[in-house]
N, C-alpha and C positions, 0 to 999 in steps of 0.2 A: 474298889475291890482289886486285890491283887493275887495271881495267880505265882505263888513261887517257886513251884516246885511237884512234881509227880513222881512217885512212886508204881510197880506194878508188883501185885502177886501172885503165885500161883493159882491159891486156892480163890481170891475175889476177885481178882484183875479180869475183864473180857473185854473184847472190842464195844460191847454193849454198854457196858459199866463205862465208860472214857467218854463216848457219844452221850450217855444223858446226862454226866455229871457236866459236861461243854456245853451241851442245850440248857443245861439249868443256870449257868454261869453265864449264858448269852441272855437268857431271859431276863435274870434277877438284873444283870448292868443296864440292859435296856429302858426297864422298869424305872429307876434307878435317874438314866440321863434325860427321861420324858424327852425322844429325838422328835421332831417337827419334819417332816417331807413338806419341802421348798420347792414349788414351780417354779417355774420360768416366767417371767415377770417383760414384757415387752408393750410398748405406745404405738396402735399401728390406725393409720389414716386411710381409708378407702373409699373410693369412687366409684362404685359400682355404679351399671344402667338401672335409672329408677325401675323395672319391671324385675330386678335381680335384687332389688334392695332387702326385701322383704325374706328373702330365703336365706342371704347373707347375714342378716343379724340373725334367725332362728340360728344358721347354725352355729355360728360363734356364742349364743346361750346354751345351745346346748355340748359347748365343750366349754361351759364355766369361764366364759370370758364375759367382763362386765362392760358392757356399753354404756360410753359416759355420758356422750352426747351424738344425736342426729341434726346434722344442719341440711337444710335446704341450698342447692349449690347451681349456681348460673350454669345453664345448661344450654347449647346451641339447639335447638328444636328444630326441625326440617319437614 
């Protein structure tokens, strides 16, 4: 879609008329490019204290982060 050129007149022109004929021209091109919202995409390794593990992955599911793998990890014990 291409917008070429605009006109105004007296008697049809309003700031009204501009605003939805531009909201309907936004819509219909959007319609149109089927846009995708892209997150942010990042590989992150953490060590957490085993008694924090558990809250750490809750929260990372629930910000739709997918956990690939949990390893068991040599821990100095005292």
């Amino acid at each position: 879609m291409h917008i070429l050129d605009g006109a105004a007149y007296a008697k049809d022109s309003s700031e009204l008329a501009f605003r939805l004929a531009a909201a309907s021209a936004v819509r219909e091109a959007l319609q149109k490019a089927k846009p995708q919202l892209l997150e942010p995409v990042m590989r992150v390794e953490l060590d957490p204290p085993g008694d924090e593990q558990g809250d750490l992955l809750s929260n990372l599911t629930r910000r739709r982060g997918d956990i690939l793998a949990v390893e068991p990890g040599e821990r100095n014990v005292r």
